[in-house]
PDB file with SEQRES, HELIX, SHEET and CRYST1 records, atoms N, CA, C and O in Angstrom:
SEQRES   1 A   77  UNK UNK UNK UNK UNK UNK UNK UNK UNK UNK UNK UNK UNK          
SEQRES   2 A   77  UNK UNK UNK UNK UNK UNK UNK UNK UNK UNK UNK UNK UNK          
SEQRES   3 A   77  UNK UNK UNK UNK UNK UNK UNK UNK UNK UNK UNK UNK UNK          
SEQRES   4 A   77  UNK UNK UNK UNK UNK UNK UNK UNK UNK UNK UNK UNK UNK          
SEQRES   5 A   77  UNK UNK UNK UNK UNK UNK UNK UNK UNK UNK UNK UNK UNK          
SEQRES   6 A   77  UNK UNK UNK UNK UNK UNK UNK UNK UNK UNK UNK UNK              
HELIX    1 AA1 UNK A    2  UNK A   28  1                                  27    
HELIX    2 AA2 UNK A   34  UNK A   74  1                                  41    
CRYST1    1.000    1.000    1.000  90.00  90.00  90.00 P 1           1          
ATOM      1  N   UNK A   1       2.688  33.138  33.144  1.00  0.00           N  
ATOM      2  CA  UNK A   1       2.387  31.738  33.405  1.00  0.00           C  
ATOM      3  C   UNK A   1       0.935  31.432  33.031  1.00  0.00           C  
ATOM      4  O   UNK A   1       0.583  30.302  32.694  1.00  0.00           O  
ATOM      5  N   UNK A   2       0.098  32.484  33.103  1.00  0.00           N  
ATOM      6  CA  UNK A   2      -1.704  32.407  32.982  1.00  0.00           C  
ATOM      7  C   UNK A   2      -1.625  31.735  31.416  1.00  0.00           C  
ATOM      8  O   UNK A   2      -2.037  30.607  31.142  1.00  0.00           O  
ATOM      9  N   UNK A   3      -0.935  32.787  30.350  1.00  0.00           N  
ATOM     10  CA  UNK A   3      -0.948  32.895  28.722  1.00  0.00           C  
ATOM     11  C   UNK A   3      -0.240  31.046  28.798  1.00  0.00           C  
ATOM     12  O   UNK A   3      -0.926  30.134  28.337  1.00  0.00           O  
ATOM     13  N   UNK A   4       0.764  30.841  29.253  1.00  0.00           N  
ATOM     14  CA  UNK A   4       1.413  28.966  28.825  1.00  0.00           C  
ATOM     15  C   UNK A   4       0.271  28.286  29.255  1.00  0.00           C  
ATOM     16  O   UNK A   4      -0.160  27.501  28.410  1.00  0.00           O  
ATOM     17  N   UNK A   5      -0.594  28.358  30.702  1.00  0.00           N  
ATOM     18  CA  UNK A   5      -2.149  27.406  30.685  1.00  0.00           C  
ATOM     19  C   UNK A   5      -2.580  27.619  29.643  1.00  0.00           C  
ATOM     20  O   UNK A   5      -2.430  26.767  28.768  1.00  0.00           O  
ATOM     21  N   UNK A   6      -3.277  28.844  29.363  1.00  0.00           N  
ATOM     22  CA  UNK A   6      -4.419  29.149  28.385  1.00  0.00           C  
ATOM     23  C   UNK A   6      -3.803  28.662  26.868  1.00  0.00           C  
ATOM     24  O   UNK A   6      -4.632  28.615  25.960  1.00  0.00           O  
ATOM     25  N   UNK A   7      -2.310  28.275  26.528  1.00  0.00           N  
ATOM     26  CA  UNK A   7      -2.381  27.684  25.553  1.00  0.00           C  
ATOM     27  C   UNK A   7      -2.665  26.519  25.466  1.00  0.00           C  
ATOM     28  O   UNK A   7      -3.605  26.062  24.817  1.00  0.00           O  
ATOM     29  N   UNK A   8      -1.724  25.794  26.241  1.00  0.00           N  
ATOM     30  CA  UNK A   8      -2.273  24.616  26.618  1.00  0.00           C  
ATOM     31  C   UNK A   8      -3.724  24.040  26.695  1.00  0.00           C  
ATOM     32  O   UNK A   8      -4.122  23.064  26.059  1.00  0.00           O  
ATOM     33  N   UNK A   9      -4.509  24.850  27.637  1.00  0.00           N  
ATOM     34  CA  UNK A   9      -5.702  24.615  27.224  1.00  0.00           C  
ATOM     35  C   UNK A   9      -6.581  24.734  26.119  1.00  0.00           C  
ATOM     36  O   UNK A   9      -7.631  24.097  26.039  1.00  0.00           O  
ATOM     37  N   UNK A  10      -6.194  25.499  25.304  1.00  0.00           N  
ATOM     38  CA  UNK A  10      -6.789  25.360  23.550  1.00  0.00           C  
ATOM     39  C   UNK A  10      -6.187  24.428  23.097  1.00  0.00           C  
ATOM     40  O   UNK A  10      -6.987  23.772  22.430  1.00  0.00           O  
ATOM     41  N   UNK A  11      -5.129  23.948  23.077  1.00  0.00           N  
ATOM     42  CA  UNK A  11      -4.248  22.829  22.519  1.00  0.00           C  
ATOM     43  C   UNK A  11      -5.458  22.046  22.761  1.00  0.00           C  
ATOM     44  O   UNK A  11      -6.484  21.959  22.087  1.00  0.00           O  
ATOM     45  N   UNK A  12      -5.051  21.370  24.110  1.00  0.00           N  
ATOM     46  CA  UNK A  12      -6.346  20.245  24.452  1.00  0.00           C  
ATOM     47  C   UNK A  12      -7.572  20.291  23.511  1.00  0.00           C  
ATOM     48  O   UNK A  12      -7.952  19.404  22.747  1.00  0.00           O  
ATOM     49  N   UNK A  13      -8.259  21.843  23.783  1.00  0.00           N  
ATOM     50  CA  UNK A  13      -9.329  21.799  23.237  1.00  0.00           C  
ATOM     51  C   UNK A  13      -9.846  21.398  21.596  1.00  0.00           C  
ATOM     52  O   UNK A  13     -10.836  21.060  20.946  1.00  0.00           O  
ATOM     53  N   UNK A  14      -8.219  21.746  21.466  1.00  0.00           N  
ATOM     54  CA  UNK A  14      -7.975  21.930  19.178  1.00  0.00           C  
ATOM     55  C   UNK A  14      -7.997  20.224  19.568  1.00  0.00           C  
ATOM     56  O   UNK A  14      -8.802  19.645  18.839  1.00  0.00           O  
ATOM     57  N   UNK A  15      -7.264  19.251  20.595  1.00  0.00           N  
ATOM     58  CA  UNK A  15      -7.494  18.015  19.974  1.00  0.00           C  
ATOM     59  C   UNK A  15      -8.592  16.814  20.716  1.00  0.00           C  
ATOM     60  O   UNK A  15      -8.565  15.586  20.627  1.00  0.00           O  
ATOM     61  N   UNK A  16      -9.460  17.649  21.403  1.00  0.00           N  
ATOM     62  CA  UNK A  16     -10.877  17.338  21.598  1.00  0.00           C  
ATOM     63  C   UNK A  16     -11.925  17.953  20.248  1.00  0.00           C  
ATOM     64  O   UNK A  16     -12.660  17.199  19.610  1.00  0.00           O  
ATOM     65  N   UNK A  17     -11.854  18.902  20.080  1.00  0.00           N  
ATOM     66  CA  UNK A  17     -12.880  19.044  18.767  1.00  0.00           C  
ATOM     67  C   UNK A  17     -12.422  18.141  17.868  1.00  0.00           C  
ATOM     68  O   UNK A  17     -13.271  17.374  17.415  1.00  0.00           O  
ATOM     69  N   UNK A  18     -11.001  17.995  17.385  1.00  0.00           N  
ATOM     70  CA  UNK A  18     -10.976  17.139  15.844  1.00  0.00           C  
ATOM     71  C   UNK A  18     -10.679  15.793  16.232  1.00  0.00           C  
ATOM     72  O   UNK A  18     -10.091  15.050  15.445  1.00  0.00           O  
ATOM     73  N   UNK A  19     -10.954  15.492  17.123  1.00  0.00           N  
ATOM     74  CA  UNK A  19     -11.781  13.976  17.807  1.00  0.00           C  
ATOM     75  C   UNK A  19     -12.886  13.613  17.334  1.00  0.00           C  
ATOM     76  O   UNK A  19     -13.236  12.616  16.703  1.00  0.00           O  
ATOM     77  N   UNK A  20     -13.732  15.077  17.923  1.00  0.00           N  
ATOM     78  CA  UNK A  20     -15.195  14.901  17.791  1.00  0.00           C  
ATOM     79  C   UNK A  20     -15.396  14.848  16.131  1.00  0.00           C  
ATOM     80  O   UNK A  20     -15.764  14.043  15.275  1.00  0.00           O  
ATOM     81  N   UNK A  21     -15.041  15.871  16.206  1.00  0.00           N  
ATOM     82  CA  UNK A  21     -15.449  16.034  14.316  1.00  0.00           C  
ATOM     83  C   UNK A  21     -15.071  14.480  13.604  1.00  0.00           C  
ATOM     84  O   UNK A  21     -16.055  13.958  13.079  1.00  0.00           O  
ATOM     85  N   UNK A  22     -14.038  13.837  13.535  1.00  0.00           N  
ATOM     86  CA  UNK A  22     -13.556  12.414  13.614  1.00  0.00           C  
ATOM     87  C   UNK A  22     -14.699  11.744  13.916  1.00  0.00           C  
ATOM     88  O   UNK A  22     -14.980  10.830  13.140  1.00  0.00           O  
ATOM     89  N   UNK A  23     -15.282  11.899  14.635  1.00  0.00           N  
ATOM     90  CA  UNK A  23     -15.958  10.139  15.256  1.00  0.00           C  
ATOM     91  C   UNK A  23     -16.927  10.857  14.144  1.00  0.00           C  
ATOM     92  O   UNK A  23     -16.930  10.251  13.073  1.00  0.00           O  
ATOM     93  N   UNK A  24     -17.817  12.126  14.193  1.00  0.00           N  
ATOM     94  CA  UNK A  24     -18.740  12.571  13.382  1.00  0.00           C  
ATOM     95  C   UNK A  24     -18.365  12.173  12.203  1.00  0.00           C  
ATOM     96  O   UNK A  24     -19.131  11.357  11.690  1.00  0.00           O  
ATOM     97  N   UNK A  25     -17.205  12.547  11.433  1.00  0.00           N  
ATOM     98  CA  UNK A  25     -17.085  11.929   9.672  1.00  0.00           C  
ATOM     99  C   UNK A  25     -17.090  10.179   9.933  1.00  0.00           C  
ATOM    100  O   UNK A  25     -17.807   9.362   9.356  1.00  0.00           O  
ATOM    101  N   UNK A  26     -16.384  10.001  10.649  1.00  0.00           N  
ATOM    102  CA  UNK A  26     -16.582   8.459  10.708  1.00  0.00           C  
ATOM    103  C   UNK A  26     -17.907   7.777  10.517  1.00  0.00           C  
ATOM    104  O   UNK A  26     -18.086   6.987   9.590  1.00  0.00           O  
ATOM    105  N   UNK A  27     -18.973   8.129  11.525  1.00  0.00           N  
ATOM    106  CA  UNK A  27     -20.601   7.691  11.074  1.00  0.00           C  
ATOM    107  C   UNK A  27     -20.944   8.112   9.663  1.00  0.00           C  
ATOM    108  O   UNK A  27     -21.852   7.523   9.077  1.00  0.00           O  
ATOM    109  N   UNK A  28     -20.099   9.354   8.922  1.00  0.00           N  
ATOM    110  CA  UNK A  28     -21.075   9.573   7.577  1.00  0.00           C  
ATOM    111  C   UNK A  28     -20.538   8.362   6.372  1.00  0.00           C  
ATOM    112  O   UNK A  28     -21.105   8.212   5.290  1.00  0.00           O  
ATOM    113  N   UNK A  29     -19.218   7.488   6.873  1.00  0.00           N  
ATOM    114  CA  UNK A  29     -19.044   6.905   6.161  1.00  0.00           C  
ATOM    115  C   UNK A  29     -19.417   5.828   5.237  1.00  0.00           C  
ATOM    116  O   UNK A  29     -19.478   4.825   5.948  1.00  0.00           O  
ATOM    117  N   UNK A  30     -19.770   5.423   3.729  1.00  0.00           N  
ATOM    118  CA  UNK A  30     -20.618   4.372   3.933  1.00  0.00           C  
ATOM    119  C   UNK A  30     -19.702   3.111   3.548  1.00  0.00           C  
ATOM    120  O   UNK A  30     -19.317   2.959   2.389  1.00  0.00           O  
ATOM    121  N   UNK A  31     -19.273   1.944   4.882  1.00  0.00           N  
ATOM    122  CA  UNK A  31     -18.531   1.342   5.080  1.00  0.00           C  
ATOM    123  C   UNK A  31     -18.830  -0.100   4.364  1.00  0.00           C  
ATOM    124  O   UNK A  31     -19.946  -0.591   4.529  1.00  0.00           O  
ATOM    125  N   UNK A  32     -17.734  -0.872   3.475  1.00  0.00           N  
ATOM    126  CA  UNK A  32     -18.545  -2.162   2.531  1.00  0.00           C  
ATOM    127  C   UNK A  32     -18.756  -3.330   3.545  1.00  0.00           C  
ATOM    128  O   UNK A  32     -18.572  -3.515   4.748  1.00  0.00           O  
ATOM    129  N   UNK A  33     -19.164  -3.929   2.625  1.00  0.00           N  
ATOM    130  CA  UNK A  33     -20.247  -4.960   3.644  1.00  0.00           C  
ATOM    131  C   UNK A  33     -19.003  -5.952   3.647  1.00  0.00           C  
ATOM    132  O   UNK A  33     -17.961  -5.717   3.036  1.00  0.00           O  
ATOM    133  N   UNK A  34     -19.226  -7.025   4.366  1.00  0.00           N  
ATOM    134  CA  UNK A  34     -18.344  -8.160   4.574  1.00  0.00           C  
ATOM    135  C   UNK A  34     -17.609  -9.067   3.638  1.00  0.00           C  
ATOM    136  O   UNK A  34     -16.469  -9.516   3.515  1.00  0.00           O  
ATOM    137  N   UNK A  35     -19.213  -9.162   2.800  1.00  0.00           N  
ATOM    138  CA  UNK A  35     -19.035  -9.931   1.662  1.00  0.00           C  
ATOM    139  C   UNK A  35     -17.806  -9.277   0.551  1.00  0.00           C  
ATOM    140  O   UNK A  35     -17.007 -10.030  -0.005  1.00  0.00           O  
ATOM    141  N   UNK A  36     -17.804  -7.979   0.365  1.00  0.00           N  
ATOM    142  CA  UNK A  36     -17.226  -7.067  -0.791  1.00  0.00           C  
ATOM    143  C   UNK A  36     -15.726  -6.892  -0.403  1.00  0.00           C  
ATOM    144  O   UNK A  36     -14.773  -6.779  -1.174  1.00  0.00           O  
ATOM    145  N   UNK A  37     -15.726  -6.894   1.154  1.00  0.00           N  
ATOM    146  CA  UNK A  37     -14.135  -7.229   1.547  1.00  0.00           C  
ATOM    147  C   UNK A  37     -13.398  -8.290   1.353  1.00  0.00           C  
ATOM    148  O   UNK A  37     -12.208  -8.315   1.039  1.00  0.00           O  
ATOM    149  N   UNK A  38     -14.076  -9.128   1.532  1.00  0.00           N  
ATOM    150  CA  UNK A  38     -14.122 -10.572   1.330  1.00  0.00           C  
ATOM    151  C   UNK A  38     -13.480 -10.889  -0.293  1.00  0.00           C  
ATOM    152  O   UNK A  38     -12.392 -11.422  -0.511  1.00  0.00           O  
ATOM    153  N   UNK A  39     -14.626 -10.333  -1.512  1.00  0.00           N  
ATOM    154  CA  UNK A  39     -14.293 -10.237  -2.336  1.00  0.00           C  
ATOM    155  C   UNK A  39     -13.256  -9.492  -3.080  1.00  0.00           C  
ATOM    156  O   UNK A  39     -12.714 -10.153  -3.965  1.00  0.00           O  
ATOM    157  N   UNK A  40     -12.888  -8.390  -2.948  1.00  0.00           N  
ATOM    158  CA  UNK A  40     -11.664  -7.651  -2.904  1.00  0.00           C  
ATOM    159  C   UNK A  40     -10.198  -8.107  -2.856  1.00  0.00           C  
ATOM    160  O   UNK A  40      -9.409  -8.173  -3.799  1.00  0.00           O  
ATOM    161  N   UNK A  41      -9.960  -8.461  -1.332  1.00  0.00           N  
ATOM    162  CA  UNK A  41      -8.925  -9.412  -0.865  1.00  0.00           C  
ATOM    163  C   UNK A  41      -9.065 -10.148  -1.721  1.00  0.00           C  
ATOM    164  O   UNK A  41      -8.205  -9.922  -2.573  1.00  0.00           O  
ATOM    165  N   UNK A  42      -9.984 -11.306  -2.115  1.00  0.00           N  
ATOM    166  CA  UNK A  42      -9.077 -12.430  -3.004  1.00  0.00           C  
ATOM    167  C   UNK A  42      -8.795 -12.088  -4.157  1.00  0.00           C  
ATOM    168  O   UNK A  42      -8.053 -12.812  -4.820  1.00  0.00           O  
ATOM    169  N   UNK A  43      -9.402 -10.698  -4.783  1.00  0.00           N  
ATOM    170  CA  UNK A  43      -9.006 -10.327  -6.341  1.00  0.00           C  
ATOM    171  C   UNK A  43      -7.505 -10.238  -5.947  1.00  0.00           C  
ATOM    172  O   UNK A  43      -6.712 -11.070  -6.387  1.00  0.00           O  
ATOM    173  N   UNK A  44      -7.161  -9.360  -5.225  1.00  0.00           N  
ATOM    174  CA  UNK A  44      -6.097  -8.814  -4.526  1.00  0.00           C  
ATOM    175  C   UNK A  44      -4.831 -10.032  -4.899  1.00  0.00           C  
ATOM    176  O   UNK A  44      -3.997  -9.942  -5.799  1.00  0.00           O  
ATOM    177  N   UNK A  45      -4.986 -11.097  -3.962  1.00  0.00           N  
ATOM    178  CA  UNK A  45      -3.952 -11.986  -3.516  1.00  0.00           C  
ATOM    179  C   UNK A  45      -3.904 -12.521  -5.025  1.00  0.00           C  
ATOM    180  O   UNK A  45      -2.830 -12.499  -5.627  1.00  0.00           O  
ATOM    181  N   UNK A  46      -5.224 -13.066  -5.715  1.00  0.00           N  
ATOM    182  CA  UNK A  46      -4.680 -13.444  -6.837  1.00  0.00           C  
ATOM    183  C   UNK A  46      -4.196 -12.529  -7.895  1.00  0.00           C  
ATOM    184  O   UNK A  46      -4.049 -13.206  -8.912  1.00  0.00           O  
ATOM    185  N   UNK A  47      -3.978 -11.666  -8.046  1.00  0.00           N  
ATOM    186  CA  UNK A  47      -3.475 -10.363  -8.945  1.00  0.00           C  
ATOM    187  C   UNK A  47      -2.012 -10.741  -8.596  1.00  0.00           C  
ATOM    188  O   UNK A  47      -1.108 -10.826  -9.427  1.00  0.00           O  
ATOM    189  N   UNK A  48      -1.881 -10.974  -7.165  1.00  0.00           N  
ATOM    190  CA  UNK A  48      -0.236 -10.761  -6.669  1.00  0.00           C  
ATOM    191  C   UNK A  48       0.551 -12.016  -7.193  1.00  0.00           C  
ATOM    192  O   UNK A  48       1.626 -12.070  -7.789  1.00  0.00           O  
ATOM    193  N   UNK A  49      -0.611 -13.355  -6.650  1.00  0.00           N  
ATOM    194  CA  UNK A  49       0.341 -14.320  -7.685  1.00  0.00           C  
ATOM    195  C   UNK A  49       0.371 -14.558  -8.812  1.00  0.00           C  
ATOM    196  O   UNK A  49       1.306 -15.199  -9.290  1.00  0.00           O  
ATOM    197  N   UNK A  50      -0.548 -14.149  -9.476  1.00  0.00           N  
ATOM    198  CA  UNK A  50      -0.396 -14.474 -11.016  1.00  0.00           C  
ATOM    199  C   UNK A  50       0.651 -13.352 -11.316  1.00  0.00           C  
ATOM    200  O   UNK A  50       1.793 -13.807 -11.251  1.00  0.00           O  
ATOM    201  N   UNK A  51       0.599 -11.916 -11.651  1.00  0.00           N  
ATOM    202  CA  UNK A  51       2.080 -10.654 -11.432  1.00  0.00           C  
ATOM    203  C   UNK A  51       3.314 -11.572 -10.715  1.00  0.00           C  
ATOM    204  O   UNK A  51       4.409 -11.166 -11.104  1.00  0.00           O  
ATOM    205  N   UNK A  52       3.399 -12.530  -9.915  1.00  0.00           N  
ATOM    206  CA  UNK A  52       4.250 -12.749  -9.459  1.00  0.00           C  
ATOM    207  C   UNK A  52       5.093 -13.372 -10.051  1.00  0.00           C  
ATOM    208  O   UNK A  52       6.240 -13.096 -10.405  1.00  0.00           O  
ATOM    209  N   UNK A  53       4.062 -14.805 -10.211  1.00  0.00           N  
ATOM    210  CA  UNK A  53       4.787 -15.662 -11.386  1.00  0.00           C  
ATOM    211  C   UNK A  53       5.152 -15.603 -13.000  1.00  0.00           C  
ATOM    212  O   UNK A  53       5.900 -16.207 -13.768  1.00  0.00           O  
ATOM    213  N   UNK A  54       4.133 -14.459 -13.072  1.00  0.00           N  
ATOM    214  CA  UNK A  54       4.685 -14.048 -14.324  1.00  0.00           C  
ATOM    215  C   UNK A  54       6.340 -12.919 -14.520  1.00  0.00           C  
ATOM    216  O   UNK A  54       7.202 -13.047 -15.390  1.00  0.00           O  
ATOM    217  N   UNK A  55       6.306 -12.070 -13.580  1.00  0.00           N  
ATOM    218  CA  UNK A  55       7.317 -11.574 -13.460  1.00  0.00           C  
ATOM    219  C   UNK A  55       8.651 -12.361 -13.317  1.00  0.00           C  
ATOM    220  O   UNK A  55       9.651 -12.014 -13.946  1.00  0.00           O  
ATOM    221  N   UNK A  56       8.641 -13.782 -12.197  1.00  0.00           N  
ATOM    222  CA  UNK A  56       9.759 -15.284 -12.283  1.00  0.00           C  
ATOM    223  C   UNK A  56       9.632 -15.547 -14.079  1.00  0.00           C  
ATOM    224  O   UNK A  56      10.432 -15.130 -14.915  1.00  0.00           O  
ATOM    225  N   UNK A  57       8.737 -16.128 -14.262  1.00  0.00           N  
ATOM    226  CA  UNK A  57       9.067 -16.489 -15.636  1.00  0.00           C  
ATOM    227  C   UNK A  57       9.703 -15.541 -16.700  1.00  0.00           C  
ATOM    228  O   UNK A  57      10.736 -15.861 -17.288  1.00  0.00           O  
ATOM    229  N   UNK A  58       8.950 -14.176 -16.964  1.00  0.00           N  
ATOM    230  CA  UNK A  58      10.317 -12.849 -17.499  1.00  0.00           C  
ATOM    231  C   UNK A  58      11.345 -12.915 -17.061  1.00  0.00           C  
ATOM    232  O   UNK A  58      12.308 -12.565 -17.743  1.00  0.00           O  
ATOM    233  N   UNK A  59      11.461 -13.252 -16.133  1.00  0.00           N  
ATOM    234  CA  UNK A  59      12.895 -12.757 -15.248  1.00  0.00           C  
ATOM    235  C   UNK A  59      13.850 -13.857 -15.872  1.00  0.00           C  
ATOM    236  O   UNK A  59      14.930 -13.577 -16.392  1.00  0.00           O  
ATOM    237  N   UNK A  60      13.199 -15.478 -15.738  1.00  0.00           N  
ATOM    238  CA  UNK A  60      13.946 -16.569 -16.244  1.00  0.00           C  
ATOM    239  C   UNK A  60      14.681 -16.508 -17.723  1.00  0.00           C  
ATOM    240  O   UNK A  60      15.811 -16.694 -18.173  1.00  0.00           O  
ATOM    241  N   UNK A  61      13.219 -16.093 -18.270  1.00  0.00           N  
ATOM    242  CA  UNK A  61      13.961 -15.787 -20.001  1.00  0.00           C  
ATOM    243  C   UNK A  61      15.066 -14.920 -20.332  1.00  0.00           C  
ATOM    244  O   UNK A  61      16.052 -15.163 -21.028  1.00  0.00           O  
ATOM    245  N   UNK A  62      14.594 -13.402 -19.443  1.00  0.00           N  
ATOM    246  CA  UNK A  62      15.656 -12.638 -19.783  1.00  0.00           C  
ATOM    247  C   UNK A  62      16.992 -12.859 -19.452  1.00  0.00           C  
ATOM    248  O   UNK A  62      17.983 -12.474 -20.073  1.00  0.00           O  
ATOM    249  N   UNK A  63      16.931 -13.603 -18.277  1.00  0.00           N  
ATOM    250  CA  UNK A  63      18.368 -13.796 -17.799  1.00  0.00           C  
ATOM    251  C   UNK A  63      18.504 -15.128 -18.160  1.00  0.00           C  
ATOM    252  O   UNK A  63      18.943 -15.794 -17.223  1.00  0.00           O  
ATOM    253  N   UNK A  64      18.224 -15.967 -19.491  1.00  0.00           N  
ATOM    254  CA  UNK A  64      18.791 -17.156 -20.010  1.00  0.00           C  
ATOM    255  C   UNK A  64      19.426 -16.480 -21.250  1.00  0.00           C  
ATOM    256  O   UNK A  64      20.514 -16.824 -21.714  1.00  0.00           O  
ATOM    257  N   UNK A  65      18.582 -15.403 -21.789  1.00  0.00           N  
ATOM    258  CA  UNK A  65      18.760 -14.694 -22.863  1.00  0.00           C  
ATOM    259  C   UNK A  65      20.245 -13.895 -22.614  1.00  0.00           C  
ATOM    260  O   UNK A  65      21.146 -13.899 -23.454  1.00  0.00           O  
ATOM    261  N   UNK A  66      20.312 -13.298 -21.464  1.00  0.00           N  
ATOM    262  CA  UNK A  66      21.680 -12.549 -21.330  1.00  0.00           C  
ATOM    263  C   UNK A  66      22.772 -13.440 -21.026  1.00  0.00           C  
ATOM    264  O   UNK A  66      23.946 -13.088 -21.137  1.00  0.00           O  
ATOM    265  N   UNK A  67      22.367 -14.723 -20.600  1.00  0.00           N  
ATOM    266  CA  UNK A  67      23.679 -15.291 -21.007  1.00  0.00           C  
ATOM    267  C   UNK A  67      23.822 -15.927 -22.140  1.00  0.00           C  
ATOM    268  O   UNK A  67      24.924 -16.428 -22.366  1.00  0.00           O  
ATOM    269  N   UNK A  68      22.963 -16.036 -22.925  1.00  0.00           N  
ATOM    270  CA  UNK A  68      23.152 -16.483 -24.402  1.00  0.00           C  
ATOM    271  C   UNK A  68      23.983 -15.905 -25.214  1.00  0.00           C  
ATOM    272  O   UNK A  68      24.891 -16.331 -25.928  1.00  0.00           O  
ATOM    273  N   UNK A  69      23.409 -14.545 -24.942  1.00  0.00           N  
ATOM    274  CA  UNK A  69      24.466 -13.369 -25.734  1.00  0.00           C  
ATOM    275  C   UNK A  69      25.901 -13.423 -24.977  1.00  0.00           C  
ATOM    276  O   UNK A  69      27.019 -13.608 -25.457  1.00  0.00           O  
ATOM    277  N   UNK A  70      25.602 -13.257 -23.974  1.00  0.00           N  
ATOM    278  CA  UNK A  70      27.359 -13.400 -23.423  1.00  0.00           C  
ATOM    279  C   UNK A  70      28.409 -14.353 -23.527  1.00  0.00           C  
ATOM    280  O   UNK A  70      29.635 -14.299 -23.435  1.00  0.00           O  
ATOM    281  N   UNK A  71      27.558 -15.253 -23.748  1.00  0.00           N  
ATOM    282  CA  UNK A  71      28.502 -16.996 -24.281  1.00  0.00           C  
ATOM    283  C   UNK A  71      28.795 -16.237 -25.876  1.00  0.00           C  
ATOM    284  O   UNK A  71      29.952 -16.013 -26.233  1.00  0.00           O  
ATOM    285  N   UNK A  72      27.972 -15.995 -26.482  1.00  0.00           N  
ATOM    286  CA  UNK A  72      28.112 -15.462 -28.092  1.00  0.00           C  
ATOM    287  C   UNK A  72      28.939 -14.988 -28.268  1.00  0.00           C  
ATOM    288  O   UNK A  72      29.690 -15.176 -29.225  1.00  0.00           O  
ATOM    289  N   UNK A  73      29.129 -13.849 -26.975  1.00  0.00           N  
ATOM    290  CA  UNK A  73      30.119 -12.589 -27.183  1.00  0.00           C  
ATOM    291  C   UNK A  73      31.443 -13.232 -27.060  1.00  0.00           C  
ATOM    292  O   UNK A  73      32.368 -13.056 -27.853  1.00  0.00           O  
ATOM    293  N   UNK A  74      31.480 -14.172 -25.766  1.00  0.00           N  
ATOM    294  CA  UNK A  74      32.752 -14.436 -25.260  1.00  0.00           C  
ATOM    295  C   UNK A  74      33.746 -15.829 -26.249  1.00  0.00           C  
ATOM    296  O   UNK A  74      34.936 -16.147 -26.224  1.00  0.00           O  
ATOM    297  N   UNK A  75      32.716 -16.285 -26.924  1.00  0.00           N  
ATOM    298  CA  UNK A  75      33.377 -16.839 -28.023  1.00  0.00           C  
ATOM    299  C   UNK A  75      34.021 -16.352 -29.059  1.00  0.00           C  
ATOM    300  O   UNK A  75      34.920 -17.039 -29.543  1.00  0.00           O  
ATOM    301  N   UNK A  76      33.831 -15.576 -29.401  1.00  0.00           N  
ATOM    302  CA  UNK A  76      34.228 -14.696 -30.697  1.00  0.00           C  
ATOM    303  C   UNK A  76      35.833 -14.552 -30.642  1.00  0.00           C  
ATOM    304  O   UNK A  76      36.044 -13.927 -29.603  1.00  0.00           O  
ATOM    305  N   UNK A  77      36.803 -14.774 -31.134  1.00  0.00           N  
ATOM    306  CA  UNK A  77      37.957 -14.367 -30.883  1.00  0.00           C  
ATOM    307  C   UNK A  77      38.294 -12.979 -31.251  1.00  0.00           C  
ATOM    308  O   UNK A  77      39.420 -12.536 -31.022  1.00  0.00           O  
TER     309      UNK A  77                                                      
END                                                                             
């Protein structure tokens, strides 16, 4: 029963050190300023709608295009 504490208690201890070590890498981080988040995000959102709408508009052609051909096809006797 002594050896199941004493694991237990390193357990604890394994997730108190890589806590500590954690908060420690955390301060070495060098974190961006407000402004650069700021800036980021909107590259971001606009990347997504312009990709977006461009992907609707491909999408429109190709699938006007596949039924073009399929009217083509289905005429043919």
């Amino acid at each position: 029963m002594k050896e199941f504490f004493e694991k237990v208690r390193g357990w604890f201890r394994n997730i108190f050190d890589f806590l500590k070590d954690t908060r420690k890498e955390l301060n070495n981080v060098s974190w961006p300023a407000r402004r650069e988040v700021t800036g980021t995000t909107l590259v971001v959102i606009v990347a997504v709608f312009f990709f977006g709408f461009f992907l609707f508009v491909a999408d429109i052609i190709v699938m006007n295009g596949m039924d073009y051909i399929y009217k083509a096809l289905k005429a043919q006797p």
